[in-house]
N, C-alpha and C positions, 0 to 999 in steps of 0.2 A: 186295920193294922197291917194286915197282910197286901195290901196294896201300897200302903207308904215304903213297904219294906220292896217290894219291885219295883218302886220308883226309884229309890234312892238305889240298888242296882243298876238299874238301867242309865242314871245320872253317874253314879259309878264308872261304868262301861263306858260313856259318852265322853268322859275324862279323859282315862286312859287310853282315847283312841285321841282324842286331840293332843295329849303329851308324848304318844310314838310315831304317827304319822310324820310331824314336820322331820322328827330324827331319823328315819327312815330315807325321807327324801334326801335330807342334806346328804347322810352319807352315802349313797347311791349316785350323786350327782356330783360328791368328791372324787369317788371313784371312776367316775367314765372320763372328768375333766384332765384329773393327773395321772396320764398315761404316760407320760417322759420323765416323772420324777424318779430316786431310789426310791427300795423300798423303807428305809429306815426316812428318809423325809416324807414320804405319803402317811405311814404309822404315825409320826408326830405331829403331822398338820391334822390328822384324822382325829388325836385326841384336842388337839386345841380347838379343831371345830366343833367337838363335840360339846368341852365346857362353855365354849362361847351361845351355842345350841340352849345349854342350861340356863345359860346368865340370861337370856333371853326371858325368860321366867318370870326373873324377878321386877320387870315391869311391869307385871299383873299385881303385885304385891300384896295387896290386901283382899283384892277380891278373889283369891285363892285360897289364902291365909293358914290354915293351918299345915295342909295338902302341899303347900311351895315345895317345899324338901323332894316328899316323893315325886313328885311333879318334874323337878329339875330331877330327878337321881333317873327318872323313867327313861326322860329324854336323851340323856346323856349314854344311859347302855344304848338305847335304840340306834341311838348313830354309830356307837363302837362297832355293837353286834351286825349292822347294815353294810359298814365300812368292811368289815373284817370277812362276812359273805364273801362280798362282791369280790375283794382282793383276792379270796379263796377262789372262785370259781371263773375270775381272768388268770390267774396263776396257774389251773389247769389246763384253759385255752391252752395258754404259749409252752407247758411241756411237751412233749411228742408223744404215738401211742406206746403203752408198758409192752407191748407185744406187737412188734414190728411184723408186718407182712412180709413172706419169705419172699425172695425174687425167683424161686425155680420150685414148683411143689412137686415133688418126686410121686404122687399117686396120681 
């Protein structure tokens, strides 16, 4: 019993890594490609590539089956949340430092 129960765990785990990974990538690889858009176009292509990401799911359709929902719902934060990083961490790139270096240190 105790062994079927860490199968299905680990079949579990093996899931969920197959439903965040691809989201992950996409949105990462949205992010490096659209460096010339706004930001309010990069935000709305991010969520339509994220549902597209999901819809992608439903190809699998029965041999998922019950799981399709969280399956798609996994995929779809993975890309928001990857998209939304990355935007976060070039958006700090291109600010300047909070605390400019002075040009004359008087000590």
């Amino acid at each position: 019993m105790i062994i079927f129960l860490f199968v299905l765990l680990f079949l579990l785990c093996l899931g969920l890594i197959a439903a965040v990974v691809p989201g992950l990538l996409i949105g990462y690889a949205f992010v490096a490609v659209s460096g010339k858009l706004s930001l309010r176009a990069r935000v709305s292509l991010l969520v339509a590539l994220g549902v597209g990401g999901a819809a992608l799911w439903l190809g699998l359709g029965e041999l998922v089956g019950v799981l399709l929902p969280l399956a798609m719902l996994v995929s779809f934060f993975a890309t928001l949340a990857s998209g939304a990083a990355f935007l976060g961490l070039e958006a700090r790139k291109r600010r300047g430092p909070r605390y400019p270096a002075l040009a004359w240190q008087s000590w």
